[in-house]
C-alpha positions as CSV (number, residue, x, y, z in Angstrom):
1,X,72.6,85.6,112.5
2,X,74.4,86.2,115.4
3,X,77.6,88.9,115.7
4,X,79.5,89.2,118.8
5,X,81.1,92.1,119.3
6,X,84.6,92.8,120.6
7,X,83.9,96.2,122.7
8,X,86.5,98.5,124.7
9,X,86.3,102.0,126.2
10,X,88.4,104.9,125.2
11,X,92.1,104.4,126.4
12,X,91.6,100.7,126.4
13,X,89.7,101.9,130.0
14,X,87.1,99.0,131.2
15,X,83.5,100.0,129.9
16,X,82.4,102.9,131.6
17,X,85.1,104.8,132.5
18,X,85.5,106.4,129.3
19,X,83.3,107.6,126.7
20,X,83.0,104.4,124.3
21,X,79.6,105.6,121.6
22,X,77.0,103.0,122.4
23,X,74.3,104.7,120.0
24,X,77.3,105.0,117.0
25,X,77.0,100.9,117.7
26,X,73.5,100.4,117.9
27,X,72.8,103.0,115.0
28,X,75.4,100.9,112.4
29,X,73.9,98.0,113.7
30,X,70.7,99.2,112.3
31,X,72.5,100.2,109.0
32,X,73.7,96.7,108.8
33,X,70.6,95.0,108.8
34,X,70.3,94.1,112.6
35,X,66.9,95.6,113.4
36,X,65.6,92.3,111.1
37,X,63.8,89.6,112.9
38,X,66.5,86.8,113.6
39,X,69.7,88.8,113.8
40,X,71.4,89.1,117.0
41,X,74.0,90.9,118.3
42,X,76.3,90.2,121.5
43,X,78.9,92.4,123.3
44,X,82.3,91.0,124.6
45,X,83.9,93.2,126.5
46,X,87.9,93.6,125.9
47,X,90.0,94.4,129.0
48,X,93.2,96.3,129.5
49,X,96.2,95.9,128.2
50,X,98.4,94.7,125.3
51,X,96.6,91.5,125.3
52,X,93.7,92.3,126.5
53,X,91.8,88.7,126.7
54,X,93.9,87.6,130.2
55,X,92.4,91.1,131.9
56,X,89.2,90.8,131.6
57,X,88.6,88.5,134.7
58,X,92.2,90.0,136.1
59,X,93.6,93.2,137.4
60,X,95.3,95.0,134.2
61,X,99.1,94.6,133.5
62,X,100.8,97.5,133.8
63,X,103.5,96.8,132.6
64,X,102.0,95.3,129.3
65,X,99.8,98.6,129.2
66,X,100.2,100.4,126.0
67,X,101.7,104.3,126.7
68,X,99.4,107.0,127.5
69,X,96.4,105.0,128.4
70,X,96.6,104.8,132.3
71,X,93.0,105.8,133.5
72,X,92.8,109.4,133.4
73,X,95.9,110.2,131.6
74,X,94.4,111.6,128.8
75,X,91.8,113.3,131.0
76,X,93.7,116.5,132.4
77,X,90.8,117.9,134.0
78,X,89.3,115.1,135.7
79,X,87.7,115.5,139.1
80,X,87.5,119.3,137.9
81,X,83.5,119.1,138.0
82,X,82.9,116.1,140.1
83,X,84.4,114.7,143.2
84,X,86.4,112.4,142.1
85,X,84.5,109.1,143.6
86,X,82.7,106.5,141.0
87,X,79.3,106.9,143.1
88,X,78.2,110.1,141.2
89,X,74.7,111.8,140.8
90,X,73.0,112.6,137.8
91,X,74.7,116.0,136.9
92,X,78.3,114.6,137.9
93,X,77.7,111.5,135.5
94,X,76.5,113.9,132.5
95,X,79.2,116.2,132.8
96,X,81.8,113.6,133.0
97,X,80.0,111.6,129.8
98,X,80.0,114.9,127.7
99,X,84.2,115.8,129.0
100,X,85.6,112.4,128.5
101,X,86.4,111.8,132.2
102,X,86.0,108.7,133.9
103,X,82.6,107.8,135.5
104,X,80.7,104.9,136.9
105,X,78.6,104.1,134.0
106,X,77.2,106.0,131.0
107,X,74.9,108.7,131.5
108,X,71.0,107.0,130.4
109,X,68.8,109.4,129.3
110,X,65.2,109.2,128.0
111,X,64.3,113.0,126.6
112,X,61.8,113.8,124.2
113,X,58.6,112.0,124.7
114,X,56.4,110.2,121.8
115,X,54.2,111.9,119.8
116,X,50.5,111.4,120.6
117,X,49.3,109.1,117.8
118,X,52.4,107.0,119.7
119,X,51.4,107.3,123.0
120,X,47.8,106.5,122.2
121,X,49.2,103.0,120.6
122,X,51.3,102.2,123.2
123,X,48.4,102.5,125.8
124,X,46.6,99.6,123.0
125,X,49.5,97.6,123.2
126,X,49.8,97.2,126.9
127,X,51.3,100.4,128.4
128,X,50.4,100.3,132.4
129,X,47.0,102.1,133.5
130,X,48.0,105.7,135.0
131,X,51.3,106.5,133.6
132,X,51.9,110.0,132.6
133,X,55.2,110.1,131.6
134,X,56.6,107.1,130.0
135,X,60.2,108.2,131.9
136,X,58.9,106.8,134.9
137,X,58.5,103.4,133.3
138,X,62.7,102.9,133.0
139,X,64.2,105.0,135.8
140,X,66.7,106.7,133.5
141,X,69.0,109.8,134.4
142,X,67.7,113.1,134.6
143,X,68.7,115.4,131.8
144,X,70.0,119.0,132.3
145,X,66.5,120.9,133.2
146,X,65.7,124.3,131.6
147,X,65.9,127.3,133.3
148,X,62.4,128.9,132.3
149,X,63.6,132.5,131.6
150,X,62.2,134.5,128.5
151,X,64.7,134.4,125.8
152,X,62.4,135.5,123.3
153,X,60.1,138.1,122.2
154,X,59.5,140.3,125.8
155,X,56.7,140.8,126.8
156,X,54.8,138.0,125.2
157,X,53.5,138.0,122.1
158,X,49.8,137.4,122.7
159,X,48.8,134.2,120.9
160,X,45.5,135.0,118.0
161,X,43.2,133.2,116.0
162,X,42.3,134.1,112.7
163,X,40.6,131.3,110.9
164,X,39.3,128.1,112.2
165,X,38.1,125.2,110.8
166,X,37.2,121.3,111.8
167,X,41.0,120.1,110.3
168,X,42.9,123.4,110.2
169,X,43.1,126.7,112.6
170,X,45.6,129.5,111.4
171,X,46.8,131.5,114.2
172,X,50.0,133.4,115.6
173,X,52.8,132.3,117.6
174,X,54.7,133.2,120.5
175,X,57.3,134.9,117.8
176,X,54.8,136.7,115.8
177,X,54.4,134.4,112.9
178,X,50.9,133.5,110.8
179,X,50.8,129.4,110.9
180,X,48.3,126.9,109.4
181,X,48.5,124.0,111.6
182,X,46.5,120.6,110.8
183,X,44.2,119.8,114.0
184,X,43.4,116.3,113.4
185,X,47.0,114.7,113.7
186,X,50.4,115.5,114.3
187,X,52.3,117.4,111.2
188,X,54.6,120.2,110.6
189,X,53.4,123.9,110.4
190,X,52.7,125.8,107.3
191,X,54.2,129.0,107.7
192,X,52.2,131.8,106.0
193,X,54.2,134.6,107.1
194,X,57.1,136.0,108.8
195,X,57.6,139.4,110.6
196,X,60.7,140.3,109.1
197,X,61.6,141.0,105.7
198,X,63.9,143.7,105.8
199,X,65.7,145.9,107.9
200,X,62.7,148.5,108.7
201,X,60.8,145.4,109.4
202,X,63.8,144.3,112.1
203,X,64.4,147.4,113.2
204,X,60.8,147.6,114.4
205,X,60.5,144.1,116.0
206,X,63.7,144.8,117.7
207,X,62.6,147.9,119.4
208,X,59.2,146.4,120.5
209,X,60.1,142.6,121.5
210,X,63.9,142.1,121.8
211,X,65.0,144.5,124.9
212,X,67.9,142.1,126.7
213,X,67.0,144.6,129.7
214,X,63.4,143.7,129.8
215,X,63.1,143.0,133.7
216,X,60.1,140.9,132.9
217,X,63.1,138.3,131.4
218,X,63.7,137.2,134.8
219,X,60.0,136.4,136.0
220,X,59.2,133.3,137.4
221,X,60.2,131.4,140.5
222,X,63.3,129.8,138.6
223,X,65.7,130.5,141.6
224,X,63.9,128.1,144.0
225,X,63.5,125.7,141.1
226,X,67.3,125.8,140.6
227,X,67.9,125.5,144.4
228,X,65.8,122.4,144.5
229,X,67.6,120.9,141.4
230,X,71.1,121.5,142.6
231,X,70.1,119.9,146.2
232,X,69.2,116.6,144.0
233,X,72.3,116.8,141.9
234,X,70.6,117.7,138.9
235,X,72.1,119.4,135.9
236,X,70.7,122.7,134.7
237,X,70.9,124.4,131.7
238,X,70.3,127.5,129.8
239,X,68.9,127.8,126.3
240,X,66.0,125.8,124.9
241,X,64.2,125.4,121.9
242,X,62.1,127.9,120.7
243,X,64.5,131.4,121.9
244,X,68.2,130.4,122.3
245,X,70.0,129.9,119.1
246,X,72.0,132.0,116.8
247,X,70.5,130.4,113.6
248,X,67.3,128.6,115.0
249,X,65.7,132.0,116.2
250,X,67.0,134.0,113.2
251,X,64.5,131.6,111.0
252,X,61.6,132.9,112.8
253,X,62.0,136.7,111.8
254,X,62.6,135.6,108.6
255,X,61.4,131.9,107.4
256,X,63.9,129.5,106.0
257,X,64.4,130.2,102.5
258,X,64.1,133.9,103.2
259,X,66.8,133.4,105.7
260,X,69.0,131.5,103.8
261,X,68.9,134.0,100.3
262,X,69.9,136.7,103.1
263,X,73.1,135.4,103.7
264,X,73.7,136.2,100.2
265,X,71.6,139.3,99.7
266,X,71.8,141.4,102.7
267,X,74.9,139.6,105.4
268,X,74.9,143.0,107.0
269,X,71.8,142.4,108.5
270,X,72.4,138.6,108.8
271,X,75.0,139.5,111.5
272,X,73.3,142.6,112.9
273,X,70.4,140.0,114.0
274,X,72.6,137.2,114.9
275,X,75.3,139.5,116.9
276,X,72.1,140.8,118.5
277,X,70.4,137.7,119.4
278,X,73.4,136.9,121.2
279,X,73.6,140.0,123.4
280,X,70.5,139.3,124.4
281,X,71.1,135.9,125.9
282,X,74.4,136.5,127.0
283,X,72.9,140.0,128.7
284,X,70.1,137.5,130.3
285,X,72.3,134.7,131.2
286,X,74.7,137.2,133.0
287,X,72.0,137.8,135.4
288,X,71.3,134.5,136.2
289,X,74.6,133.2,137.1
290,X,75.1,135.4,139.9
291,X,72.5,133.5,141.4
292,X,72.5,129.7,139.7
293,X,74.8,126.8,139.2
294,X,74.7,126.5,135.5
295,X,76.2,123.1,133.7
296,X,75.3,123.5,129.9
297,X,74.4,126.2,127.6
298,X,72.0,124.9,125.0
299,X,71.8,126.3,121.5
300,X,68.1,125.5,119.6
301,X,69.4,125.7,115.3
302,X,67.7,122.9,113.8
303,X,70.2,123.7,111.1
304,X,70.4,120.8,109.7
305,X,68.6,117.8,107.4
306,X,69.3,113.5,106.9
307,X,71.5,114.7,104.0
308,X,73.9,117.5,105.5
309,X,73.4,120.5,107.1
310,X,71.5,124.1,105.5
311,X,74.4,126.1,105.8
312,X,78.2,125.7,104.0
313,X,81.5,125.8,106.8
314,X,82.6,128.2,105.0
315,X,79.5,130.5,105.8
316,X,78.8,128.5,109.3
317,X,82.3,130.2,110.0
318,X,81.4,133.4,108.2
319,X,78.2,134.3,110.6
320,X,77.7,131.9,113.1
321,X,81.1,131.1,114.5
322,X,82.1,134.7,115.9
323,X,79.3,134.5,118.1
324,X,79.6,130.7,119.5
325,X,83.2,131.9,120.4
326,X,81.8,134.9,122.2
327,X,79.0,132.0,124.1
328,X,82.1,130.1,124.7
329,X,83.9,132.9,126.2
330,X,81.0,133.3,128.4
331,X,80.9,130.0,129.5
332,X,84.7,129.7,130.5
333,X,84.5,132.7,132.0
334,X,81.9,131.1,134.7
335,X,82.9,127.9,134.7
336,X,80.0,126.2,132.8
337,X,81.5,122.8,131.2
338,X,79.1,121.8,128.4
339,X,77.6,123.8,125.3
340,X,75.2,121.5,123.5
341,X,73.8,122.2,120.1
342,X,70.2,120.6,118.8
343,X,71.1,120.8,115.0
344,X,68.6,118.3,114.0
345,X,70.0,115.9,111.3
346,X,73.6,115.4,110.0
347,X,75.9,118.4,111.0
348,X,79.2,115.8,109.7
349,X,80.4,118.9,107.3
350,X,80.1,121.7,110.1
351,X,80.8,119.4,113.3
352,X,84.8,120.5,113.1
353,X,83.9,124.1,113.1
354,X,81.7,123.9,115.9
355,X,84.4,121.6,117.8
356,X,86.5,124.6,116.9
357,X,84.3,127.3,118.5
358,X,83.6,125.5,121.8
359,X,80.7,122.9,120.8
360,X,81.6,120.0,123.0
361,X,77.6,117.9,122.7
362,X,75.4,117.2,119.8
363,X,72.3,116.6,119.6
């Protein structure tokens, strides 16, 4: 079976100056039935123009061009984060993917790496002696790199054992929670307990772990990192999974279904953590923009399942959305272009609020 497909950019542009949705094609490719042994698919690509068969071998007809969709017309702020040529670097090609703007081909990305059970087969099934990252093995892009700045609890919470066996150890995280993880295998954690369960509880953990003016935040040698990255033309970004999030985080003072009957039963508290978790980022990214090119706050939320997300709009607006607006604020206000989100399954019902509140990548 063989389906050949008719493709065009945004704005009837050529391929690669706007933002046409490869993955959206492969992904209902997959849903169709095209992942089978036999089926094939082909790409033809459509040119400019009211007809567009005579300009794909030709220069585009102006004249025949349908309204509005000279290149760029519909991108206002093009050139506003690049320089306005087609032979751009890695963090000019991203931003310009994410914004709309034209660019001279789709960002390529290859970002989380296989599990280990994965890796292990791969190295069976022919994977070259010595590699260490599998990235290396396609040349892609690089994606925004994380600034490593504590977010989280400050100073550390010390990692501890309690109970360890041949399969199973039970220990605490970097967040203060009691885990069972399975040692033999990849698999998701048990979580045993939480730190927080009410407000004495957040009050106390508050106090002793979530100071936004913690010096020790700042640590590191991140500024020389940075100054490397933006010498290479790299993109660089704040916020990473497991501190930066206003939902994400707020499930590990409390667990998930705790967290979600709090909405119901105590939403006072809901926002007094979530307003707070915010201050502290914001109070830490403050700091580092004074000194850092910064292209993309990222939001860790997880928030989100195959069948829809955890949360309604209606509440999404309710408790998360004053403080993405206050994120975006931030971000306008220093001229940082992208806010991604990693929601983690199908945010469809809560994408237009997000849109709304400044969201402009998915994950």
């Amino acid at each position: 079976m063989l389906a050949n497909l008719h493709m065009a950019d945004c704005n009837r542009c050529a391929l690669g100056d706007g933002s046409l949705d490869l993955d959206a094609i492969l992904m209902a490719l997959n849903v169709l039935g095209y992942n089978r042994e036999g089926c094939f698919a082909t790409p033809e690509q459509l040119g400019l123009g009211g007809d567009p068969y005579p300009a794909m071998n030709g220069k585009p007809n102006e004249e025949t061009r349908a309204p509005g969709t000279a290149n760029g017309a519909l991108f206002p702020s093009a050139g506003r984060y690049t320089d306005g040529g087609m032979n751009m670097n890695d963090r000019e090609r991203f931003i310009a993917c994410v914004l709309g703007q034209p660019l001279d081909r789709p960002a390529y990305w290859l970002f989380w790496g296989p599990w280990g059970s994965i890796s292990e087969r791969w190295k069976r099934e022919g994977m070259p002696d010595g590699v260490t990252d599998h990235r290396s093995l396609f040349n892609p892009d690089q994606p925004p790199l994380i600034v490593t700045v504590n977010c989280g609890p400050c100073p550390k919470i010390e990692p501890m054992i309690f109970e360890e066996t041949e399969s199973f150890v039970i220990h605490l995280d970097s967040w203060g929670i009691k885990r069972r993880d399975y040692k033999l295998g990849e698999s998701m954690s048990e979580f045993l307990q939480f730190p927080v369960k009410n407000r004495a509880d957040w009050l106390a953990f508050k106090e002793r772990w979530l100071n936004p003016d913690d010096t020790a935040r700042l640590g590191g040698n991140w500024r020389q990192q940075c100054a490397d990255w933006t010498a290479k033309g790299y993109p660089i970004q704040l916020g990473n999974y497991p501190d930066a999030g206003v939902f994400g985080p707020f499930r590990w003072l409390m667990g998930d279904e705790e967290r979600l009957v709090a909405y119901h039963t105590m939403p006072e508290l809901v926002h007094e953590i979530m307003d707070h978790l915010t201050s502290l980022y914001l109070t830490v990214f403050e700091q580092m923009v004074k000194e850092v090119r910064v292209d993309v706050i990222h939001l860790w939320e997880d928030m989100c399942y195959k069948n829809g997300p955890l949360i309604s709009p209606r509440m999404w607006d309710e408790f998360l959305g004053p403080n993405y607006r206050r994120i975006k604020a931030f971000a306008d206000q220093h001229n940082i272009p992208v806010i991604s989100v990693d929601t983690d399954g199908d945010p469809d019902r809560i994408t237009p609020s997000m849109v709304r509140a400044g969201v402009n990548l998915l994950f």
